[in-house]
Backbone as CSV, one residue per row, in Angstrom:
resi,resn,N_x,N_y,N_z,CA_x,CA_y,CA_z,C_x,C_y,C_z
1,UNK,-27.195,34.009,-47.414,-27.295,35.318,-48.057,-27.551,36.411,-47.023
2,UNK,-28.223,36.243,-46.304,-28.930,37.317,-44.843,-27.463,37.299,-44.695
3,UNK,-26.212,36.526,-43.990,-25.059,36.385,-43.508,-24.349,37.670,-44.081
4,UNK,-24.137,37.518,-45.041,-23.326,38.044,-46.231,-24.281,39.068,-46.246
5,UNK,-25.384,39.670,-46.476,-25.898,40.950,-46.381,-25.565,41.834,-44.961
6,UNK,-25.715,41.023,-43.567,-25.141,41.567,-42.219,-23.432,41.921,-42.257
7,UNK,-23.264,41.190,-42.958,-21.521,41.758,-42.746,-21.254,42.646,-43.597
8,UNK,-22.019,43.017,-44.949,-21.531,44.221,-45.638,-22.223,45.357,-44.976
9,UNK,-22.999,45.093,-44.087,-24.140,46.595,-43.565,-22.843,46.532,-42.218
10,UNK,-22.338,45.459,-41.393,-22.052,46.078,-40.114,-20.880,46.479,-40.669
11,UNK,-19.889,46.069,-42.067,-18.584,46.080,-41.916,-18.755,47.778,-42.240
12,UNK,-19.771,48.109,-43.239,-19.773,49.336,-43.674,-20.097,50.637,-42.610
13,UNK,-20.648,50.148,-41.726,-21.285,50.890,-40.467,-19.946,51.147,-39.479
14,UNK,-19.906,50.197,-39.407,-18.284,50.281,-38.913,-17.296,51.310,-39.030
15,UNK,-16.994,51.209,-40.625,-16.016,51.715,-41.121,-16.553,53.296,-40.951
16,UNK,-17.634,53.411,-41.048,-18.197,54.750,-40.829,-17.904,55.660,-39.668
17,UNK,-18.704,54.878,-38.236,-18.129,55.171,-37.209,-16.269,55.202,-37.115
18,UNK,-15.787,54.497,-37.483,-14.409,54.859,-37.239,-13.750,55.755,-37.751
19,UNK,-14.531,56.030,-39.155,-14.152,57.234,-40.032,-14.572,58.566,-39.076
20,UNK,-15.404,58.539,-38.659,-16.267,59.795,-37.747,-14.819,59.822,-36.454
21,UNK,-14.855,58.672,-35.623,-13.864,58.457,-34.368,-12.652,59.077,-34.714
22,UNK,-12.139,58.626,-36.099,-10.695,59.205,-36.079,-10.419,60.554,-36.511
23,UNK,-11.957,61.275,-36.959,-11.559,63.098,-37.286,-12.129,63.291,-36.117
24,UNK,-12.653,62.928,-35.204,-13.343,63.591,-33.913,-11.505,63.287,-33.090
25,UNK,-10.559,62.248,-33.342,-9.920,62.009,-32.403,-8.463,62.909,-32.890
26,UNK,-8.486,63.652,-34.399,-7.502,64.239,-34.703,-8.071,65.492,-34.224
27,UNK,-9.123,66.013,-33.555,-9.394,67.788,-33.134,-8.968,67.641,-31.557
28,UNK,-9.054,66.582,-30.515,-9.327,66.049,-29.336,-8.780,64.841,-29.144
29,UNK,-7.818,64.994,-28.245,-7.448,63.987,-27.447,-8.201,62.728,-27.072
30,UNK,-8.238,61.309,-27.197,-9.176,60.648,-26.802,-8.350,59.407,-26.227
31,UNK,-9.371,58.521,-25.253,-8.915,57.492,-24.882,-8.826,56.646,-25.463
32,UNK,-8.294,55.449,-25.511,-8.381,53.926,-26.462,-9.472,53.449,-25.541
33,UNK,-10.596,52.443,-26.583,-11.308,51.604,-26.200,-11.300,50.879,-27.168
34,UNK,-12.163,49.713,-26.666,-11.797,48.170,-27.240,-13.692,48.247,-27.516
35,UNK,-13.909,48.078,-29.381,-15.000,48.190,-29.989,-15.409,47.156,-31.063
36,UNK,-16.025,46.182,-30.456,-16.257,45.086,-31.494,-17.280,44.610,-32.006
37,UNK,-17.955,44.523,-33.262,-18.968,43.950,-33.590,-18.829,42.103,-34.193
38,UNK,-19.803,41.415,-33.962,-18.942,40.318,-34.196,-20.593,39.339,-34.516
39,UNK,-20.896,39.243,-35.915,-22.292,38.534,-36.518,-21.083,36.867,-36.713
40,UNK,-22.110,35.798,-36.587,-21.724,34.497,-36.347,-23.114,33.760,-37.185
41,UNK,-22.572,32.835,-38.191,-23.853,31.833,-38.147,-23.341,30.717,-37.859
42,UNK,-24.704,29.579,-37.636,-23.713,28.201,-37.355,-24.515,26.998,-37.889
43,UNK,-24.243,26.014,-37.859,-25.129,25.109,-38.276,-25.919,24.703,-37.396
44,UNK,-25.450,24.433,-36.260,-26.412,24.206,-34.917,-26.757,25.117,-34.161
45,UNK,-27.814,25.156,-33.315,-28.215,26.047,-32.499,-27.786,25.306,-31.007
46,UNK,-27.322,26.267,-30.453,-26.227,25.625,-28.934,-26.287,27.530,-27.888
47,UNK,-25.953,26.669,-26.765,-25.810,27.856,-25.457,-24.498,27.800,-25.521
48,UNK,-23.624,28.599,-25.369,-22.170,28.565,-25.952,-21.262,28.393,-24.362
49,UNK,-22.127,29.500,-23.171,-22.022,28.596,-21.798,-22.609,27.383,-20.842
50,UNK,-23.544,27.160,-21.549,-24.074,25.632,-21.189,-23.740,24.296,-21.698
51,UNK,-22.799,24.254,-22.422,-22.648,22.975,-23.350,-23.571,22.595,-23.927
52,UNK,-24.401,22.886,-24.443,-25.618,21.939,-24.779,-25.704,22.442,-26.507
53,UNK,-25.950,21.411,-27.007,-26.552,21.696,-28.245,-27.625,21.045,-28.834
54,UNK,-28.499,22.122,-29.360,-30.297,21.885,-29.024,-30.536,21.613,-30.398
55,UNK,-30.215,21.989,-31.824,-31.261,21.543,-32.608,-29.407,21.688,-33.851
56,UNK,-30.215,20.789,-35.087,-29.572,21.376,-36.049,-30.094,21.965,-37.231
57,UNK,-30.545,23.164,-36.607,-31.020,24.495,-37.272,-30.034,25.448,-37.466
58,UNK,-29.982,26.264,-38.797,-29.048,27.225,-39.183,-29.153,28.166,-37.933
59,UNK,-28.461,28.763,-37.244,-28.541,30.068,-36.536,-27.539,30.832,-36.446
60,UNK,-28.092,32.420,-36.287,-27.291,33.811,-36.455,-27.471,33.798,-34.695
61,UNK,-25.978,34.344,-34.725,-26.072,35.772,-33.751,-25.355,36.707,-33.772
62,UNK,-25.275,37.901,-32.928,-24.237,38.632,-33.403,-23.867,39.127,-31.762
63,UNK,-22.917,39.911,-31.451,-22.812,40.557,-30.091,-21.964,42.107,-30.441
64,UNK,-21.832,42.963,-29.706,-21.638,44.053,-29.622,-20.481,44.199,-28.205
65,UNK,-19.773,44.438,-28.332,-18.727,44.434,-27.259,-18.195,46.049,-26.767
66,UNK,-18.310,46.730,-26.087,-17.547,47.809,-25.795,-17.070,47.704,-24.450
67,UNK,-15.294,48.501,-24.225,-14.733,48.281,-23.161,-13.802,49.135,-23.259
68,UNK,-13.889,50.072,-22.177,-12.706,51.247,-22.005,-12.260,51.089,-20.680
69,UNK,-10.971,51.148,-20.290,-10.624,50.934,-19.271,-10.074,49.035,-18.836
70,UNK,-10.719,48.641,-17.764,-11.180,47.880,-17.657,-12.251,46.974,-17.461
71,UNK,-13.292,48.256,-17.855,-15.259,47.564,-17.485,-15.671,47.682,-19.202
72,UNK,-16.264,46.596,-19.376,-16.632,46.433,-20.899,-18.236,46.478,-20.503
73,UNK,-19.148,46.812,-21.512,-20.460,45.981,-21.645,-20.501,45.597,-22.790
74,UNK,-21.943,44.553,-23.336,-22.274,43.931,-24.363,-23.311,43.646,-24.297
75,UNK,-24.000,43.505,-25.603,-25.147,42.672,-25.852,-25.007,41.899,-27.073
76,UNK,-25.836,40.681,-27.074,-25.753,39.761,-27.354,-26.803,39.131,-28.121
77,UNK,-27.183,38.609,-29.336,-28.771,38.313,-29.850,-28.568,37.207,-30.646
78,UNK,-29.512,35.968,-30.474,-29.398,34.755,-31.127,-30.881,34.225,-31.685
79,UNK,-30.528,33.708,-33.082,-31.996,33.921,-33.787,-31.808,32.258,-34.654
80,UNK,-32.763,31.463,-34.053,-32.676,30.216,-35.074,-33.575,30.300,-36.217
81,UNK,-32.892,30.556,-37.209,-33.531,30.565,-39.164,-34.414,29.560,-39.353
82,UNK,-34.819,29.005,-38.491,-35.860,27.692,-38.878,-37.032,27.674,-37.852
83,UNK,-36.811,28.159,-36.867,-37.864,27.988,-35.883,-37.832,28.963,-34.520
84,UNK,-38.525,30.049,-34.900,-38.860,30.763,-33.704,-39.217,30.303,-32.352
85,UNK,-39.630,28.887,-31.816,-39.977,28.594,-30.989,-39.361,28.138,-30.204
86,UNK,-37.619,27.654,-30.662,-36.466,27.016,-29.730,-36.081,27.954,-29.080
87,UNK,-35.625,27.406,-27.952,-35.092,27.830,-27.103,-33.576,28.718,-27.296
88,UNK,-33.058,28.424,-28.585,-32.136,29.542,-29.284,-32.298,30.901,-29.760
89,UNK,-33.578,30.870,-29.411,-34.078,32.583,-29.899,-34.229,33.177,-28.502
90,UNK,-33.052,34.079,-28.138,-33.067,34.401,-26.702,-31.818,35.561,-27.125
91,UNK,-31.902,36.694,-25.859,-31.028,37.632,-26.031,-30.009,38.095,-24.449
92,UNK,-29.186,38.862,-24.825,-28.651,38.513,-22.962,-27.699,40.148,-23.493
93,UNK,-27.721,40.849,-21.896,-27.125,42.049,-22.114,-26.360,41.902,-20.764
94,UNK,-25.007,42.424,-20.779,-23.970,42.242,-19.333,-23.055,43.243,-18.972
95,UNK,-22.339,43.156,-18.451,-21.027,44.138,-17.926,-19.959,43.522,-17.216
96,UNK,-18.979,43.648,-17.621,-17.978,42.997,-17.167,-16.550,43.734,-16.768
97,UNK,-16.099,43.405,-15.989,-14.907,44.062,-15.448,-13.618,43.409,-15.180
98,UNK,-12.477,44.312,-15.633,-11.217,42.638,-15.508,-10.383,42.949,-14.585
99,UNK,-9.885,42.440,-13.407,-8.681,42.645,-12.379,-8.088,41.768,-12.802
100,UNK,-6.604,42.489,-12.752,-5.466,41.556,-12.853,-4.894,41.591,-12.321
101,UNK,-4.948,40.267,-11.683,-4.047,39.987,-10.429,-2.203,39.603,-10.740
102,UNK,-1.858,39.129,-11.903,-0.572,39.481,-12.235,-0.570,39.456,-13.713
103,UNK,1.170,39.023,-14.205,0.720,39.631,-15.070,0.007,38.184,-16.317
104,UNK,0.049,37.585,-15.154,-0.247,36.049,-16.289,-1.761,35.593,-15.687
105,UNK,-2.358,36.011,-14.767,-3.528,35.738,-13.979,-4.885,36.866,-13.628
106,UNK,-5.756,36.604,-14.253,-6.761,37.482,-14.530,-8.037,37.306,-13.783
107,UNK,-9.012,38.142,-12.687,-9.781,37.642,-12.078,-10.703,38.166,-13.011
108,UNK,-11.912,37.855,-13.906,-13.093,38.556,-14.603,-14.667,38.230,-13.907
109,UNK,-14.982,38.926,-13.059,-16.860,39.030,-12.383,-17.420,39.988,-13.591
110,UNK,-18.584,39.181,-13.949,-19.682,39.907,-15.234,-20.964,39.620,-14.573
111,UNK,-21.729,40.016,-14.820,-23.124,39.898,-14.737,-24.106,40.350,-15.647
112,UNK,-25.066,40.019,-15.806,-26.387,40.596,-16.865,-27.391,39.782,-16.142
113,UNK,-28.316,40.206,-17.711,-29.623,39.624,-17.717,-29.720,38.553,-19.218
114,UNK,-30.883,37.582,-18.726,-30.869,37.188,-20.083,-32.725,37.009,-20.697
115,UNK,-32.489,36.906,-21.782,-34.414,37.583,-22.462,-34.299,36.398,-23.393
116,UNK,-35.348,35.646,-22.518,-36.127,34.434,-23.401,-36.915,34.797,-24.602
117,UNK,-36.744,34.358,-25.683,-37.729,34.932,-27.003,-38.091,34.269,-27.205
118,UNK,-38.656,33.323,-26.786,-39.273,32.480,-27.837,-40.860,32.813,-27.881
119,UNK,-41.197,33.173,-27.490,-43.012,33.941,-27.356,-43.051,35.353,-27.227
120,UNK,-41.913,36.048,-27.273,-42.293,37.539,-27.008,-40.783,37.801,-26.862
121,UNK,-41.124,39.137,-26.252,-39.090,40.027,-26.490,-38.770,39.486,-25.089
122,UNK,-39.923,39.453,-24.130,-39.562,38.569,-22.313,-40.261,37.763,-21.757
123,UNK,-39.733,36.802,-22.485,-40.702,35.395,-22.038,-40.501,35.473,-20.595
124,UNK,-41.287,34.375,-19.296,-41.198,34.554,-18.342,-40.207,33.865,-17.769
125,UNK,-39.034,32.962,-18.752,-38.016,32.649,-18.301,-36.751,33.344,-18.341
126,UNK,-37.181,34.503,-18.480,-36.159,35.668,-18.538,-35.524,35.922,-17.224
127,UNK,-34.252,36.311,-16.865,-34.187,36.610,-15.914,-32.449,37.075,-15.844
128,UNK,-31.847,37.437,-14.386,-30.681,37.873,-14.515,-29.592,36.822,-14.003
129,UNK,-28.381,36.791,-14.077,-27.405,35.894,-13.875,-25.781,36.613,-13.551
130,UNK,-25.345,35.623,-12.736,-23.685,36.252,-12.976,-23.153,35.490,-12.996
131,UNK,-21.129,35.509,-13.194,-20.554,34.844,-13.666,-19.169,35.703,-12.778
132,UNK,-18.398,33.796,-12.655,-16.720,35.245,-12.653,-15.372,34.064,-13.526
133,UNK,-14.992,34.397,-14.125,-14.131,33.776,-15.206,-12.717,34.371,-14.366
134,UNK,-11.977,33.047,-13.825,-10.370,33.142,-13.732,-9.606,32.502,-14.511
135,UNK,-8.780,33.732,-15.224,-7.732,33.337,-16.599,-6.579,32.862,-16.201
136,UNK,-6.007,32.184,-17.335,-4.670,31.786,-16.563,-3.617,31.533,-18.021
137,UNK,-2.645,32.724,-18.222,-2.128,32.672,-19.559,-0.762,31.488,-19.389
138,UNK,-0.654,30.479,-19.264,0.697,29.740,-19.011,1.572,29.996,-19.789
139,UNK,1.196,30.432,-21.030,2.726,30.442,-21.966,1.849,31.431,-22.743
140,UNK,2.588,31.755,-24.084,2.286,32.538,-24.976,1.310,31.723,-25.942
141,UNK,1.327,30.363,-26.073,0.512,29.337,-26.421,-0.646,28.783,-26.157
142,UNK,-1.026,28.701,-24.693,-1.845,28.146,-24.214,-2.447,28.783,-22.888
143,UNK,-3.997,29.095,-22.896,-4.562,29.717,-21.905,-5.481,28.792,-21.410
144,UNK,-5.590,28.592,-19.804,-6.885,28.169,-19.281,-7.664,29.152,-18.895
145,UNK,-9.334,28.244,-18.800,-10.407,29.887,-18.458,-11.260,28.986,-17.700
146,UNK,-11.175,29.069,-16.169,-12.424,28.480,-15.871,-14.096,29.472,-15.264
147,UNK,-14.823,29.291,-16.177,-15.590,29.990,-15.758,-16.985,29.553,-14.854
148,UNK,-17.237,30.168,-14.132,-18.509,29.744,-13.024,-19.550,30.919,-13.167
149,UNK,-20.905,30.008,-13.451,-21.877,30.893,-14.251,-23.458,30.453,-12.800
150,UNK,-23.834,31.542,-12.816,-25.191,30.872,-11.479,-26.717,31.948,-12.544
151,UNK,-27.465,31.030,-13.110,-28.537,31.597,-13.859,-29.774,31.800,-13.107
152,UNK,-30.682,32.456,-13.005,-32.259,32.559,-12.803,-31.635,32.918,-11.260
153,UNK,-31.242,34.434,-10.912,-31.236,34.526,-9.460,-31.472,35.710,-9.005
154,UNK,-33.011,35.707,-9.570,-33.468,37.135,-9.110,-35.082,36.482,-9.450
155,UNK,-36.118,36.712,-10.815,-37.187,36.129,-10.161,-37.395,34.955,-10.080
156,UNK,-37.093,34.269,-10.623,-37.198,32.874,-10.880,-35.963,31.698,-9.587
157,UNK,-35.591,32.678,-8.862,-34.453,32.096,-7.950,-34.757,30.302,-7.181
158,UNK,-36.068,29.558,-7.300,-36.579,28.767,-6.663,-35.982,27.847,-7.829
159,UNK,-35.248,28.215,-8.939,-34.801,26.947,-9.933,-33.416,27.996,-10.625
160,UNK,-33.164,28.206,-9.446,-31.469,28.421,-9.480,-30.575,27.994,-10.399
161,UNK,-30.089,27.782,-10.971,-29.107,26.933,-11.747,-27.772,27.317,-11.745
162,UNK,-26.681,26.265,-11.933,-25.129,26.255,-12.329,-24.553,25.767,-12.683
163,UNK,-23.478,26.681,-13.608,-22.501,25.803,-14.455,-21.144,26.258,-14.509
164,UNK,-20.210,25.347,-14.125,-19.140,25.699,-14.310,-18.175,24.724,-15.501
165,UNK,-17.688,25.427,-16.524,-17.130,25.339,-17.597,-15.420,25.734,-17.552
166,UNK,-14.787,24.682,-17.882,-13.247,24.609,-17.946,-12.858,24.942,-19.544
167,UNK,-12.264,25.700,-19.602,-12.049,25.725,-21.489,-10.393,25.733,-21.330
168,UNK,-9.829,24.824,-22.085,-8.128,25.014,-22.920,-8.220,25.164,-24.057
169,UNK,-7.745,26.401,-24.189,-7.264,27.147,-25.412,-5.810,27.014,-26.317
170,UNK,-5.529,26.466,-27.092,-4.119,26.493,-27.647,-3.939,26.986,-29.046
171,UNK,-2.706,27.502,-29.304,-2.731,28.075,-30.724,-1.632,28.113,-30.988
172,UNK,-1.353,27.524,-32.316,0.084,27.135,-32.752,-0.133,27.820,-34.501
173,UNK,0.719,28.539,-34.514,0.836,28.888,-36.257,-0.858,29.336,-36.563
174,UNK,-0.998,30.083,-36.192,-2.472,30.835,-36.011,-3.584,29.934,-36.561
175,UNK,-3.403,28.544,-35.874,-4.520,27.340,-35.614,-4.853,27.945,-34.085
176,UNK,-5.889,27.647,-33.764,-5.949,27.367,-31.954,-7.475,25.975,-32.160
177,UNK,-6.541,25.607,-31.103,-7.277,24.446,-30.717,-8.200,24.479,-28.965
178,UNK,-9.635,24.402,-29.186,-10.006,24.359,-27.697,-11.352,23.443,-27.559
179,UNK,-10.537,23.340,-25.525,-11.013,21.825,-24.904,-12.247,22.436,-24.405
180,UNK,-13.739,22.419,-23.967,-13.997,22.805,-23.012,-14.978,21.241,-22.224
181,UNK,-14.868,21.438,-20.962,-15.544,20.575,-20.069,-16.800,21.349,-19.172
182,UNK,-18.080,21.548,-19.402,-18.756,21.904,-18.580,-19.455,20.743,-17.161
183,UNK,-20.409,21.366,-16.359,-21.116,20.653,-15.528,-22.043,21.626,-14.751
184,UNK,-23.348,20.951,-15.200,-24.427,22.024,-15.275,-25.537,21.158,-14.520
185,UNK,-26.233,22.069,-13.312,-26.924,21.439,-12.419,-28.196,22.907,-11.691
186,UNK,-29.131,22.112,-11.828,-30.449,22.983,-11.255,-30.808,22.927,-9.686
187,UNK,-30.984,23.487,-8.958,-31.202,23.580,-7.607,-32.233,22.575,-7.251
188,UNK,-33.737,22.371,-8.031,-34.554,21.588,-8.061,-34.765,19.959,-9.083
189,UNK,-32.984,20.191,-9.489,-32.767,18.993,-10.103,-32.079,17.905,-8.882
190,UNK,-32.181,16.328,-8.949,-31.289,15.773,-8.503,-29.882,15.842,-8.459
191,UNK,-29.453,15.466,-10.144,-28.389,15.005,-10.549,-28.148,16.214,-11.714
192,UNK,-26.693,16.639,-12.095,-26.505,17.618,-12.819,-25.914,16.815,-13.798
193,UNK,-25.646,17.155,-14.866,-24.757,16.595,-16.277,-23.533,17.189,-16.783
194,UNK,-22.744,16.683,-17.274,-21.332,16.540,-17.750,-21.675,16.751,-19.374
195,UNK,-20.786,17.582,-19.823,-19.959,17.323,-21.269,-18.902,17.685,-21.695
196,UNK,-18.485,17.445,-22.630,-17.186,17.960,-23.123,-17.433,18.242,-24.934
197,UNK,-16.498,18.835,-25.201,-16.301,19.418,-26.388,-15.019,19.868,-26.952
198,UNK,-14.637,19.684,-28.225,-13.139,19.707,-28.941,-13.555,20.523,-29.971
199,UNK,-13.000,21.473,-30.783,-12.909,22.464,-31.693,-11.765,23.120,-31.994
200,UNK,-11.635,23.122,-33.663,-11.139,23.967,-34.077,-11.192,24.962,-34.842
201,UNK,-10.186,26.058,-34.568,-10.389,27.277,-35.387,-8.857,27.756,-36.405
202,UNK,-9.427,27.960,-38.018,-8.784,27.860,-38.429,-7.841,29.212,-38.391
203,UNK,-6.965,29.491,-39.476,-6.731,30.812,-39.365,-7.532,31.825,-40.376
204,UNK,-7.609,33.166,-39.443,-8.583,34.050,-39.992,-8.147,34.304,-41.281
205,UNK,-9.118,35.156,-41.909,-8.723,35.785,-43.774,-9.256,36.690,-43.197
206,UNK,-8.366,37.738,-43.716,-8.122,39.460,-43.419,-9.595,39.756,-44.798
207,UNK,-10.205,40.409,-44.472,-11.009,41.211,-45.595,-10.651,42.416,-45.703
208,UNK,-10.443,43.182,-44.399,-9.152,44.783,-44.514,-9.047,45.431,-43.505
209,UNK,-8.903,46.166,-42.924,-7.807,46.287,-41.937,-8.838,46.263,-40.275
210,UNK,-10.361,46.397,-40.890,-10.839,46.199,-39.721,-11.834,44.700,-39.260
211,UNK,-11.999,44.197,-40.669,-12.739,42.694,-40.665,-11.719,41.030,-41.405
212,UNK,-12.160,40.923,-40.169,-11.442,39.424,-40.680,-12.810,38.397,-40.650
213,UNK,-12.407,36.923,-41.515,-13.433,35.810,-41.402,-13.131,34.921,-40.914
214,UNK,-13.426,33.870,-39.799,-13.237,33.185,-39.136,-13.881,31.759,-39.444
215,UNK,-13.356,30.650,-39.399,-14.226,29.552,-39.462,-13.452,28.675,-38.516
216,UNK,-14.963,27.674,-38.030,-14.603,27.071,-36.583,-15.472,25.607,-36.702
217,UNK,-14.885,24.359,-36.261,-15.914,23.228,-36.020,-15.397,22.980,-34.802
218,UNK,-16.741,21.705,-34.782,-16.109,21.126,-32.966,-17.579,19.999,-32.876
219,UNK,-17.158,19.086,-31.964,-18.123,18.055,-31.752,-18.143,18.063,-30.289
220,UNK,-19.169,17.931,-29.658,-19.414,17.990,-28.316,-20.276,16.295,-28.167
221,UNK,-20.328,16.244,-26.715,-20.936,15.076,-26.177,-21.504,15.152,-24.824
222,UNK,-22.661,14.825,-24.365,-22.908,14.748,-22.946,-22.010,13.433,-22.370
223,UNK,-20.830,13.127,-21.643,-20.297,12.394,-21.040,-21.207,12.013,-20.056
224,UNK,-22.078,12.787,-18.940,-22.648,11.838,-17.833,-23.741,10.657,-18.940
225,UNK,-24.194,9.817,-18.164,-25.029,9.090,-18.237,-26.130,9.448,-19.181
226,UNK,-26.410,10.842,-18.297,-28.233,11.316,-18.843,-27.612,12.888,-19.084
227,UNK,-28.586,13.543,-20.170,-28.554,14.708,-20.565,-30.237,15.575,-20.784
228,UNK,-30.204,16.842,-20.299,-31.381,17.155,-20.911,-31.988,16.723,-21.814
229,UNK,-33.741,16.824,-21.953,-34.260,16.830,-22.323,-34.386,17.333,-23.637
230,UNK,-34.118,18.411,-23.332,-33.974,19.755,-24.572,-32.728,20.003,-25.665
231,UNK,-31.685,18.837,-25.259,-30.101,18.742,-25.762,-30.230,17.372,-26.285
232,UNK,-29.283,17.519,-27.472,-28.636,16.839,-28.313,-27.633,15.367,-27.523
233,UNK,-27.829,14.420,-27.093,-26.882,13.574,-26.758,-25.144,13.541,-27.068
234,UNK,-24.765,14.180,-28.380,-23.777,14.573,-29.596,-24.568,15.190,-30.422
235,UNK,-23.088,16.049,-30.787,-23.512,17.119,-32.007,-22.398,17.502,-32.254
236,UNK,-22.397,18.101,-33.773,-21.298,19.177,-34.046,-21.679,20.275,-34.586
237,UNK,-20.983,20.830,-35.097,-20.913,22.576,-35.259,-20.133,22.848,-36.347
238,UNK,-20.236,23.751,-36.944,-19.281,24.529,-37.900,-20.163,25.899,-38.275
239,UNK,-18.906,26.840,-37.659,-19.267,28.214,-37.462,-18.723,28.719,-38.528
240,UNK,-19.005,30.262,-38.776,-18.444,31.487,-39.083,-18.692,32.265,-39.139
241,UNK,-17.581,32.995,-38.677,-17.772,34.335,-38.116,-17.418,35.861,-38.637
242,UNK,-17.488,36.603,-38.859,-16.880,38.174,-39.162,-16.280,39.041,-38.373
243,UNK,-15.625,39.055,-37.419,-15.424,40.239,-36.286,-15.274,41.382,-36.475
244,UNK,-15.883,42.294,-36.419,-15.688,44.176,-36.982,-14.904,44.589,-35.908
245,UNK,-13.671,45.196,-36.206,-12.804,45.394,-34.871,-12.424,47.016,-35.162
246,UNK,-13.745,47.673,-34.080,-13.673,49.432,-34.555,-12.575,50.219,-33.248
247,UNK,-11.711,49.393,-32.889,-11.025,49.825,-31.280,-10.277,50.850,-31.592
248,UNK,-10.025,51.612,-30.968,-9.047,53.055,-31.259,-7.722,52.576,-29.850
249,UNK,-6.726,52.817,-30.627,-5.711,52.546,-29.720,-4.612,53.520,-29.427
């Protein structure tokens, strides 16, 4: 019900701002930017770049996307409905920028911060991180994304961490199907861990011309040997989502 109450407040908020955008953009010339609101619940609570999935507790999040040009920012907020104390109640704010190196090959460097909640708005495992994601569109069908993520490297830098995550994306008859393979390792760890994960997403339902609904499952697995502490050995998922898409083009 909270779900369904967030999507009639953002879809309506939305529609507002765009109503405002498009008489401000019929007096004045304006640029296109890319404006997205996008609330998600799921059945499990999971790091969506770590592979890991931590509890099976209902959880919301939502993110905020803006991007003109080619430099976007966002923020990002994740809230587990059952227990304030997991490690899923955490928030992360970034900036990201896209070079394209042709027209099928994309270099993306982002960076932020990310805000541990589970005891306060900045727990002391808060800290900043970056990332650089190289795209690779092979066909009109199928995209690879490998992304390389380095966490805690500013105060907490003495437990460094990294992960680099392979995702295949495919989409046939507005199914898409995606692979991802992470491998995630701590500076003051020995040995780092492996998983993989399969999901699908079905096709969206239009609600009107600026919200569609999305639904998504997928089962993941730690493949190495050993897995955190704090993670699920296996798990699955089944999402959905709303995307508010306020972009002026």
């Amino acid at each position: 019900m909270k779900f369904v109450k967030l999507i009639i407040l953002a879809s309506s908020l939305g529609l507002s701002i765009q109503s405002i955008g498009q008489d401000q953009g019929s007096k004045a010339s304006s640029k296109p930017y890319t404006l997205r609101l996008v609330p998600q619940i799921h059945s499990t609570g999971y790091f969506p770049y770590g592979g890991s999935y931590l509890t099976y507790h209902p959880t919301m999040d939502a993110q905020i996307f803006f991007q003109k040009g080619n430099t976007g920012v966002f923020v990002f907020k994740s809230v587990d409905l059952v227990d304030h104390s997991v490690n899923t109640n955490y928030a992360s704010i970034g900036i990201v920028h896209t070079i394209k190196l042709s027209e099928s090959l994309e270099f993306i460097p982002f960076a932020g911060y990310f805000l541990a909640q589970v005891e306060s708005f900045k727990d002391q495992s808060s800290d900043a991180w970056a990332a650089v994601d190289l795209k690779k569109r092979v066909n009109k069908n199928l995209v690879l994304v490998n992304t390389s993520m380095m966490g805690n490297i500013a105060q907490r830098a003495h437990s460094l961490s990294m992960t680099n995550r392979l995702k295949l994306n495919y989409t046939l008859k507005s199914i898409t199907l995606d692979m991802f393979v992470w491998y995630s390792q701590a500076i003051d760890q020995q040995r780092g861990y492996t998983s993989a994960s399969l999901g699908v997403t079905a096709p969206s339902i239009a609600i009107n011309a600026s919200v569609k609904l999305k639904f998504h499952c997928a089962y993941q697995q730690y493949i190495s040997q050993e897995h955190p502490g704090s993670a699920m050995k296996r798990g699955a998922l089944l999402s959905m989502s709303a995307p508010i898409d306020l972009s002026r083009k």
